[in-house]
N, C-alpha and C positions, 0 to 999 in steps of 0.2 A: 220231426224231432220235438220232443218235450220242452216247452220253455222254463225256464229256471221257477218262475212265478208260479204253471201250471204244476213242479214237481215240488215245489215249497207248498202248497195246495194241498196236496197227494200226504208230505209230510202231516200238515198239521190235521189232515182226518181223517190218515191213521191213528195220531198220537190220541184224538178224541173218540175211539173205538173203542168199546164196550170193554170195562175193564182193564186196557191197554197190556193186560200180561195174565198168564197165566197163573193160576190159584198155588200152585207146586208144578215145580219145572225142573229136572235132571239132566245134564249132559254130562255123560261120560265118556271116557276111550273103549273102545268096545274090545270085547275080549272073545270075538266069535272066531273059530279055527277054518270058518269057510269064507269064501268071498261073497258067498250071497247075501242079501240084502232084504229088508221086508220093509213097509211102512203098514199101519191100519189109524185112519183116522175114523175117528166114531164124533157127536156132539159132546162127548163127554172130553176129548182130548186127542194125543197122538201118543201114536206108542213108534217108535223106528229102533231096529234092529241093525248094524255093523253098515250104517250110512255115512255116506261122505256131508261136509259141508255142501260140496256143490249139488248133490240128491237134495240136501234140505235149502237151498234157495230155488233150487229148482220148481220145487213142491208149494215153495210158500209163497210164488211172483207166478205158476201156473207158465213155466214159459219151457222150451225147449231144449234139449241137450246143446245144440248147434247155433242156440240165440241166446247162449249165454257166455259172455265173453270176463275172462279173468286170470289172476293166477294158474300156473297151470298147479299148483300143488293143492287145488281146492279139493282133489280126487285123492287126493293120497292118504289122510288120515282117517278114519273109519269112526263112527261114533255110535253108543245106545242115548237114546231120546225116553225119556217119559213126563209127559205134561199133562197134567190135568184144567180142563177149564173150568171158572168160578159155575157155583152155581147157578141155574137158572141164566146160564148165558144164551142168547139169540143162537139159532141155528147159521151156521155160514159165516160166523166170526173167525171161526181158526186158521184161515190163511192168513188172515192180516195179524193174528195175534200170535200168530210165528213168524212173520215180519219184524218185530217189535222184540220177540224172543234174542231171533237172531243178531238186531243188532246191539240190543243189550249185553249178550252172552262173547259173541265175535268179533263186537265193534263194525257189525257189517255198514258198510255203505255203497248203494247203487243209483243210479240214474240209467232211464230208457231213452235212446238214441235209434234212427232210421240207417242202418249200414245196408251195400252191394256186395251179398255176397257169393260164392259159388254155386250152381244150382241146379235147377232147369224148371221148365214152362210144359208146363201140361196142356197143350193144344188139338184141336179136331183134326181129324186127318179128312181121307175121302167119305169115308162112311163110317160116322162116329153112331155110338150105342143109340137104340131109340130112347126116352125120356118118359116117364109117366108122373103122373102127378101122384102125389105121397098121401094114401087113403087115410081117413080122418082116423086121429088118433094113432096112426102108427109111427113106431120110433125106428131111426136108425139103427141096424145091427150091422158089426163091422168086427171082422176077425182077420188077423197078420199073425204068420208063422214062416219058420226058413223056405217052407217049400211052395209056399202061397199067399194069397187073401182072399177075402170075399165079401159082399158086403149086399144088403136088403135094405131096396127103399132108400141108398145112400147118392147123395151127391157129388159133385163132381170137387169140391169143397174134400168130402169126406174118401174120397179116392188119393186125393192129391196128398192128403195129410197119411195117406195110409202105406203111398210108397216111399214119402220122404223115412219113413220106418226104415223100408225096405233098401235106400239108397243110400242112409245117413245124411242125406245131403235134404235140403229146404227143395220144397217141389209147390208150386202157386199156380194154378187151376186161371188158365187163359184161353179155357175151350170156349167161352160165352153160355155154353151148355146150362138152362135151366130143368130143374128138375130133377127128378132122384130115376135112377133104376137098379138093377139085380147084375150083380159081378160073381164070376166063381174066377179065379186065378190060379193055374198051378205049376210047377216047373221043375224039372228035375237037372241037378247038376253035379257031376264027377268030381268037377277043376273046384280047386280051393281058393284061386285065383280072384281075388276082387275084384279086377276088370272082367271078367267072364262071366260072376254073377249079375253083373251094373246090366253087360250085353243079351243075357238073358231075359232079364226083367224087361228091358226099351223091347226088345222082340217080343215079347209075349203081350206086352199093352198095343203096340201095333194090332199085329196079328189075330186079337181076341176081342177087341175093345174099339178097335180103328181108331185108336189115339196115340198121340207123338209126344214124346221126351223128349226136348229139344236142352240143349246143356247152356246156358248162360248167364250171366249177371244176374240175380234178383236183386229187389229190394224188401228188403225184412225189419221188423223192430226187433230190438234187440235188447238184452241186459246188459249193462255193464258194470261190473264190479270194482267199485275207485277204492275201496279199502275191507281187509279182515283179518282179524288175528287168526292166528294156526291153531291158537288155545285155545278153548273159552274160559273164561272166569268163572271161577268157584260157582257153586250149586249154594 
């Protein structure tokens, strides 16, 4: 768990980040007739189309749907975003300076805590995948969709994070497994049933992968959201 001193820390260098806000900043209620959603962040700024508050702390703490704890009504109002960063600002500034947006504009405030939550544990079975070492210079690629995933040159790290996609749920890589190797995943299902999909996916990582979903307690970091207006403050 974050100590009070080490997130007072976190405060004050944020507040002393380049610029601390953005050059021109818009939030509005968004006025899109569909439910989808966009973000495009560029060095020059962030543009987000019919996003919720909790899209945009998600985005700007880099943290997870299921490790962000808060209001439930963080989802419910929709917003268009446009923000420009000052000139000649460092590359890799815009997370923290929508950090600083956010709680200017919503009053946001969060602290990082260690919670147990629902899960499971990615473990070796009998005959887990063999392992190769990851040829110089090659990057991870890693693709997830309703009827599959696959992944090249990905670790066991990067498998884990791929079906917690696939489960909703937090999934933490306790194979010991070093090393990256080559996944194709695929599955085909009728039932609409969420327990059916959960049973399909644990069966096909067995069976393909000789690796176990085992369903239990994690421990994860987490966000938590102690304060936010539903508004934000004038533009």
């Amino acid at each position: 768990m974050i100590s009070r001193l080490a997130f007072f820390a976190l405060s004050v260098a944020l507040g002393t980040c380049f610029g601390q806000s953005f050059e021109a900043a818009s939030i509005k209620p968004s006025t899109s007739a569909t439910n989808n959603s966009n973000t495009h962040t560029t060095r020059g700024g962030i543009t987000a189309e019919n996003v919720s508050l909790r899209e945009l702390i998600e985005r700007a703490y880099v943290v997870a749907d299921d490790a962000l704890f808060g209001p439930e009504w963080l989802g419910d109002n929709r917003f268009d975003l446009v923000a420009r960063m000052p000139a000649g600002a460092p590359a890799g500034q815009g997370r923290l300076v929508l950090q600083s947006l956010l709680a200017e504009r919503f009053g946001l405030k969060v602290h990082r805590e260690t919670r147990l939550v629902s899960g499971y544990a990615l473990i070796a079975g009998k005959n887990p995948p063999a392992m190769h070492e990851k040829p110089a210079g090659a990057e991870a690629k890693t693709n997830s969709g309703k009827s599959g995933l696959s992944g090249t040159h990905a670790s066991m790290a990067d498998l884990a994070r791929l079906l917690a996609l696939q489960l909703s749920q937090t999934v933490q890589d306790q194979t010991g497994l070093k090393g990256v190797f080559d996944f194709n995943l695929e599955w085909s299902l009728d039932s609409a049933r969420p327990e059916d999909r959960v049973f399909t996916i644990l069966t096909t990582v067995e069976e393909k992968l000789g690796l176990k979903l085992r369903p239990q307690k994690v421990s994860v970091d987490v966000l938590v959201v102690d304060h936010a207006e539903r508004v934000p403050t004038e533009n």
